[in-house]
C-alpha positions as CSV (number, residue, x, y, z in Angstrom):
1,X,0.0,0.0,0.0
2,X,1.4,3.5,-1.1
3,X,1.6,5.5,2.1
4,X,0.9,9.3,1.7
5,X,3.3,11.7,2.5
6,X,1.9,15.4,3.6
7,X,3.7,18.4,1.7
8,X,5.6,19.9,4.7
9,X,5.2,23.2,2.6
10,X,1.4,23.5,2.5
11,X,1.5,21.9,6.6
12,X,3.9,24.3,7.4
13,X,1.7,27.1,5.4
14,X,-1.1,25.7,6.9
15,X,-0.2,26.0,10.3
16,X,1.7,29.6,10.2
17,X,-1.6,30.8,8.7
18,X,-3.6,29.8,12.2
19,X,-0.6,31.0,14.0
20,X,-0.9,34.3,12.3
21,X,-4.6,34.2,12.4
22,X,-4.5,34.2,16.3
23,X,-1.5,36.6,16.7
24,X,-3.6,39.1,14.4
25,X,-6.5,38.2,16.8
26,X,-4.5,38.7,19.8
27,X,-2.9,42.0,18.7
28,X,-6.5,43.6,17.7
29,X,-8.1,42.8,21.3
30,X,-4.7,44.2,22.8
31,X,-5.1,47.1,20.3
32,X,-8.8,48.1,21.1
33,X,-8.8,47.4,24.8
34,X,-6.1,50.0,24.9
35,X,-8.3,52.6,22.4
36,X,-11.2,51.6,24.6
37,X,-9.4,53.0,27.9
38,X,-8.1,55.9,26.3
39,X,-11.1,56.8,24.8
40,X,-13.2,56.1,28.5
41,X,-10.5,59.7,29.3
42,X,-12.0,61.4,26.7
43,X,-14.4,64.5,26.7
44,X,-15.7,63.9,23.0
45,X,-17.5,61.1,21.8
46,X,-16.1,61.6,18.3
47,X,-13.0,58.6,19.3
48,X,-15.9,56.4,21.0
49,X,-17.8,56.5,17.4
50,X,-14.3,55.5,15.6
51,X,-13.6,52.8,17.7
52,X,-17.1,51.1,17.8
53,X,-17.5,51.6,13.8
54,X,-14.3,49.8,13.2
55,X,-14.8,46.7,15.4
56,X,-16.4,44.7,13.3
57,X,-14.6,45.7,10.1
58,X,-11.1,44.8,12.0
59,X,-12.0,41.1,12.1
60,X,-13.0,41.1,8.4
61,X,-9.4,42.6,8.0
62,X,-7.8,40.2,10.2
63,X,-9.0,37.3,8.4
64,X,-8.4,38.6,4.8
65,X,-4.3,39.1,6.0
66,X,-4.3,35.7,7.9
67,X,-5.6,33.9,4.2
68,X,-3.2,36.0,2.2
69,X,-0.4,35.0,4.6
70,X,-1.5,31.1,4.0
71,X,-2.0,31.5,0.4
72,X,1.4,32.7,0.1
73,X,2.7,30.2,2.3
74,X,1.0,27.0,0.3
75,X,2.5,25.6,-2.8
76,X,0.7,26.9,-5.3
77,X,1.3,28.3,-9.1
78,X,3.0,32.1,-9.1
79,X,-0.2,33.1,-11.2
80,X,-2.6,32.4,-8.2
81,X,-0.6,34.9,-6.2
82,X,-1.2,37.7,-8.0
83,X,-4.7,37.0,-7.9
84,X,-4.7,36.3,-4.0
85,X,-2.6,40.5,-3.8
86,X,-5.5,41.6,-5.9
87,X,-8.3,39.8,-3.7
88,X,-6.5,41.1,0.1
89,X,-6.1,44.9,-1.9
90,X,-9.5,44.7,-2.5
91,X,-10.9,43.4,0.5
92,X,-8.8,45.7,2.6
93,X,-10.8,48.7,0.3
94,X,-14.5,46.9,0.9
95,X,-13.3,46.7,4.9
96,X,-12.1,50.0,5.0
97,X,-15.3,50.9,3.1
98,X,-17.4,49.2,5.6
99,X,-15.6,50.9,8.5
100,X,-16.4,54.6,7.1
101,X,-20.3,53.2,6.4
102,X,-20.7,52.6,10.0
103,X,-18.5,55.7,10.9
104,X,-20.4,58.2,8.8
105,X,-23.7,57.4,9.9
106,X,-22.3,57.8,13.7
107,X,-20.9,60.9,13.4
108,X,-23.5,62.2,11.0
109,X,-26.0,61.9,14.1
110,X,-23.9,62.9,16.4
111,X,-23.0,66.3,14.6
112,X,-26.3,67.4,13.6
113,X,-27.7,66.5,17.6
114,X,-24.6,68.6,18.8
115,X,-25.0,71.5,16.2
116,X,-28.9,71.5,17.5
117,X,-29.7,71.6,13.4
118,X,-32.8,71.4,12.2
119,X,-32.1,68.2,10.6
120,X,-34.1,65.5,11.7
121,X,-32.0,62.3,12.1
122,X,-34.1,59.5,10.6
123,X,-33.1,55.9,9.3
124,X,-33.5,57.0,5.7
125,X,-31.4,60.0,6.2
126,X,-28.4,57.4,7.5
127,X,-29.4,55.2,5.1
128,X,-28.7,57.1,2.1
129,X,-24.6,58.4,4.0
130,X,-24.2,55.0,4.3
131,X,-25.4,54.0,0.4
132,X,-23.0,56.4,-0.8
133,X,-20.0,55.7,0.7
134,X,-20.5,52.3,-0.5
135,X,-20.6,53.5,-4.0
136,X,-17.5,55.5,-3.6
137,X,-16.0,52.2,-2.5
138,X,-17.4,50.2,-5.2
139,X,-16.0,52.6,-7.5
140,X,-12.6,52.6,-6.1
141,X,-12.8,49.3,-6.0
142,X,-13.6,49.3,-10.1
143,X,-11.0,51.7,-10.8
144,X,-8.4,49.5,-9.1
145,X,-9.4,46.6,-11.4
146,X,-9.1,49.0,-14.4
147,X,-12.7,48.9,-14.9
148,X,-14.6,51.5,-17.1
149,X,-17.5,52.6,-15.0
150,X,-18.8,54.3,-18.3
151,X,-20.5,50.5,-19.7
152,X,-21.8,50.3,-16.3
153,X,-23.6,53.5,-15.8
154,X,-25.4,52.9,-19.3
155,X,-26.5,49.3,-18.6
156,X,-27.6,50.6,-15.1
157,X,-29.6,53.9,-17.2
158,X,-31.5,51.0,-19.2
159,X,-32.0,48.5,-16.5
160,X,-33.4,51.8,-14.0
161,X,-36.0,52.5,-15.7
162,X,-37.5,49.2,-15.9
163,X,-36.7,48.7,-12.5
164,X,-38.9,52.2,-11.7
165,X,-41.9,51.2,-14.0
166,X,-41.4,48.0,-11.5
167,X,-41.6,49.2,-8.4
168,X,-43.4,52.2,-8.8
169,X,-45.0,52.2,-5.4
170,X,-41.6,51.8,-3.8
171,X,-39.9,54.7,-5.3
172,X,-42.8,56.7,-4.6
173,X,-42.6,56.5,-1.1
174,X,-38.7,56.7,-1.1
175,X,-38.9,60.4,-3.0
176,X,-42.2,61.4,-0.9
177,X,-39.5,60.2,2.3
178,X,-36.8,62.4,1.1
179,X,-39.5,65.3,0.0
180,X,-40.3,65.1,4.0
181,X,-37.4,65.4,4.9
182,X,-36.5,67.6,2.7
183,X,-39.4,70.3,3.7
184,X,-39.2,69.7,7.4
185,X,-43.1,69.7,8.0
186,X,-42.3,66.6,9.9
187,X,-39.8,66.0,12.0
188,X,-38.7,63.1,14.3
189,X,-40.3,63.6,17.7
190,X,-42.8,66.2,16.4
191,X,-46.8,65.1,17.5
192,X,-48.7,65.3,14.8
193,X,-52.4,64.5,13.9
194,X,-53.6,62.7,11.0
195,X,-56.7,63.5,8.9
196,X,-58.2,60.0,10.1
197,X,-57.6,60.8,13.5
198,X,-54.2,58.7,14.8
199,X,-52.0,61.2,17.0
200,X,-48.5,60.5,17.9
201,X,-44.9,61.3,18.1
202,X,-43.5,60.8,15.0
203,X,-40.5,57.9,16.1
204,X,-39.0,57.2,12.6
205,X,-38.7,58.3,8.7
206,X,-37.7,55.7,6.9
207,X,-37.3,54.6,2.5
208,X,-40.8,53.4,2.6
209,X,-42.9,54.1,5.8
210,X,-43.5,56.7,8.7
211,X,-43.6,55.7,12.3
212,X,-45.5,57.2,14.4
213,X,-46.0,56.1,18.2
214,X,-49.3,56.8,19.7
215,X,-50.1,57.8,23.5
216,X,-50.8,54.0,24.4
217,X,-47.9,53.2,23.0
218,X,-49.2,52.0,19.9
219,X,-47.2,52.0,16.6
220,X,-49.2,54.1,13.4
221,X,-47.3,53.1,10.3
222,X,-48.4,54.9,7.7
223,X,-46.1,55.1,3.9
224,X,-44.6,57.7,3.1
225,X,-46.4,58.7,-0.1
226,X,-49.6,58.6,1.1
227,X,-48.6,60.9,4.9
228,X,-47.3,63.6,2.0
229,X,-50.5,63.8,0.5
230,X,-52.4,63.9,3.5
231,X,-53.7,66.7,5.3
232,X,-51.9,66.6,9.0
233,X,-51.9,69.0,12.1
234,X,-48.2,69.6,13.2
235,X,-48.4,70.6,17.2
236,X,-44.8,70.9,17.2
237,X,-44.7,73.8,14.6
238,X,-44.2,76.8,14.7
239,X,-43.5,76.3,18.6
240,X,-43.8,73.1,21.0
241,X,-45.7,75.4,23.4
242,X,-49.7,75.2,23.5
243,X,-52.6,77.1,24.9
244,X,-54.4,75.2,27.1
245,X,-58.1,75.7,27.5
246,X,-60.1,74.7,31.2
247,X,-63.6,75.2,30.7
248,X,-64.9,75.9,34.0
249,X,-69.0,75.9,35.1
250,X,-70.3,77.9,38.2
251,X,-74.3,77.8,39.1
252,X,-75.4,81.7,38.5
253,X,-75.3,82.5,42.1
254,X,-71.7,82.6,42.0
255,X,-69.4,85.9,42.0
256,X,-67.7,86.3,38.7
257,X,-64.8,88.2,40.1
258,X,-64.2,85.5,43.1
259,X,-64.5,83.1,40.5
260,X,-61.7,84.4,38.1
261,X,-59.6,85.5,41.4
262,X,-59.6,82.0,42.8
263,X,-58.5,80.6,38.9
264,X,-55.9,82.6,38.5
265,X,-54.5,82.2,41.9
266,X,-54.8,78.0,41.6
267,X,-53.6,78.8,37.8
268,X,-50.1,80.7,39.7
269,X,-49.7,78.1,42.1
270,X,-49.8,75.4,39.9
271,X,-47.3,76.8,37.5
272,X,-44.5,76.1,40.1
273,X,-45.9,72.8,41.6
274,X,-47.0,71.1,38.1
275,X,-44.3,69.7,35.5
276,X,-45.1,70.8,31.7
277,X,-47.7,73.7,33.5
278,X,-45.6,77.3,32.6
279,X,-46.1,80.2,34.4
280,X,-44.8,82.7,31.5
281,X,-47.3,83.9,29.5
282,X,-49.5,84.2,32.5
283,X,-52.5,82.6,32.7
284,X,-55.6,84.0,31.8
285,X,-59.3,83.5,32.4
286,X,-62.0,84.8,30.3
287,X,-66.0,84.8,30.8
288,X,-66.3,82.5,27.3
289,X,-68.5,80.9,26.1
290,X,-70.3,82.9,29.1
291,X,-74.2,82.4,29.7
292,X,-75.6,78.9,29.8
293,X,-78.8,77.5,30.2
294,X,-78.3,77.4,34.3
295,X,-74.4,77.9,34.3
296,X,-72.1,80.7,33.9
297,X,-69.0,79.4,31.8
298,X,-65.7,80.2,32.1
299,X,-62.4,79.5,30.3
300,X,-58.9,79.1,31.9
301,X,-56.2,79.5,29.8
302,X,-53.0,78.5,30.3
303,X,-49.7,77.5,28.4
304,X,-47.9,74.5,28.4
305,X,-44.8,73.2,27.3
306,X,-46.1,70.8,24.8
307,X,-49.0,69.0,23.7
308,X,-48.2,65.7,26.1
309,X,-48.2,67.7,29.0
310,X,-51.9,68.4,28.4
311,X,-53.4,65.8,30.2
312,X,-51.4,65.6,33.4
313,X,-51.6,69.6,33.8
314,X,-55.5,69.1,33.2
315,X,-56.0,66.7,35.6
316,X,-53.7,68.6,38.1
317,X,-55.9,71.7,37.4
318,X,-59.1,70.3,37.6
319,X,-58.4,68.4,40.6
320,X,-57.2,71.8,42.4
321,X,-60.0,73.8,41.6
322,X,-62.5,71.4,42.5
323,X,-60.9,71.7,46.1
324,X,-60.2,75.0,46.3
325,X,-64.0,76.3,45.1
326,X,-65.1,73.5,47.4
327,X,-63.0,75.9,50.7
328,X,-64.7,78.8,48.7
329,X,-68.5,77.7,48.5
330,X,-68.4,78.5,45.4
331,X,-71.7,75.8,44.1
332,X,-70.9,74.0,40.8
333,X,-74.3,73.8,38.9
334,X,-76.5,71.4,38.4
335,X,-79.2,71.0,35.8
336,X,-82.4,72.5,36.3
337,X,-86.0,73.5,34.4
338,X,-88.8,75.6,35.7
339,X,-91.6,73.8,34.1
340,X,-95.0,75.8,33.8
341,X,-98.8,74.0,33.5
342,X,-101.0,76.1,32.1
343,X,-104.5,75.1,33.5
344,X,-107.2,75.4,31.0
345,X,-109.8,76.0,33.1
346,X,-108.8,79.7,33.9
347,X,-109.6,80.9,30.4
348,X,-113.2,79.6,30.1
């Protein structure tokens, strides 16, 4: 029987590849656990972004130099070589590639949130950063193979517009996104209200759809071309503060001018003791709508910070006025008729 000999050349390659494989390993842990301290020292979060974007890119890299390294090492024809330098050049461009994607996108957000711009910072927004550093990679990528991109860009001019008349709908919500966005009528973390009623903060823009979270904490998702063509209340525009209106109903007993004195005194108080309630512009109270059929009606108004601290500040008020017209004896109203019987008999 022929016994089989192993090439010490490709067991030799073989093993200096793992070798180098777990020595590249070892060196990138030992490499970002000492960024990952010196970043910890760090004021700015720009160095925290780096680091984390080019994690996972690092092992990609780690594995194309430790089968480069093995490839070398094996006993195989010169002309595979140069193929194998090609294929770790261009991997080391898609990494690097990869590593600005998830870098761009980082820094994007965290520049516009630290410049207070008013750029909303939505998934469709990262999205396209992300798409076109790819291209540029790609392209470099083509250019290093000597590739004209000139054939390309004409096959992909023909093959577009099929692929539009295709997917019509799709790009139609991916241009009424960017038309959004674009306008800034909507913005992420604006409350809006739809025509069919759903109200929410808006949570997410994406290519196709709009989120939109609900009070309950249900998710609204509506596309993005039909949102655009929709008639919508913004309560975030021009100003996230609101007038709120407490309609208020004494019997017609009542003093008018104890009855806007103690309002506007709870309405002060409360401006310092209730979260979202603001005390400047002062409250006001106003006789409106006025006279009802047994009640006098009065409006508090007050301002809050935004639209979702309506509820808890009504409550709060409503709750406070109830006890304090209760110390004044001041009488809420209840319904009442006068009925009259005309008797018949007295006109014979």
């Amino acid at each position: 029987m022929a016994s089989i000999v192993a090439d010490p050349k490709k067991t030799f390659g073989r093993g200096f590849s793992r070798i180098t494989s777990a020595g590249l390993l070892l060196a990138r842990s030992l490499i970002f656990g000492l960024l990952h301290r010196v970043t910890r020292r760090t004021e700015t979060q720009l160095d925290d972004l780096l680091v984390a974007g080019f994690r996972i890119p690092s092992l990609i890299l780690v594995g194309v130099i430790a089968t480069y390294i093995g490839i070398r090492l094996a006993d195989l024809p010169a002309s595979w070589f140069e193929y194998a330098t090609k294929g770790m050049h261009l991997s080391i461009i898609f990494t690097i590639a990869i590593g600005l994607a998830n870098v761009s996108d980082r820094m994007l957000a965290y520049f516009l949130k630290r410049a207070e711009l008013p750029i909303s910072v939505t998934s469709l927004l990262l999205a396209v950063v992300k798409a076109v550093v790819y291209v540029i990679g790609v392209l470099i990528m083509l250019n290093y193979l000597g590739i004209s991109i000139a054939p390309i860009i004409t096959a992909l001019g023909v093959g577009g517009l099929a692929m539009a008349l295709a997917l019509q709908d799709t790009l139609s919500n991916l241009f009424a996104g960017v038309n959004i966005m674009a306008e800034q009528t909507i913005r992420v973390g604006d409350f809006i209200r739809l025509e069919t009623g759903q109200e929410g903060y808006v949570e997410d823009i994406s290519w196709r759809t709009t989120r939109i979270r609900m009070l309950p904490n249900n998710m609204v998702i509506v596309p993005n071309n039909k949102l655009s063509q929709s008639v919508l209340t913004n309560y975030h525009l021009p100003v996230r503060q609101m007038v709120l209106q407490v309609p208020v109903s004494v019997n017609y007993t009542s003093d008018p001018d104890a009855v806007e004195r103690v309002l506007l005194d709870e309405a002060h108080q409360a401006a310092s003791e209730v979260p979202g309630l603001l005390a400047d512009p002062a409250p006001l109270v106003r006789f409106l709508p006025g006279f009802g059929e047994s009640t006098l009606n009065f409006s508090l108004l007050c301002h809050v910070r935004e639209i979702g601290d309506q509820y808890p500040v009504l409550a709060a008020l409503n709750l406070r006025i109830l006890k304090r017209f209760r110390k004044e004896g001041i009488a809420f109203p209840y319904p009442t008729r006068t009925v009259y019987l005309k008797d018949d008999r007295t006109t014979r």
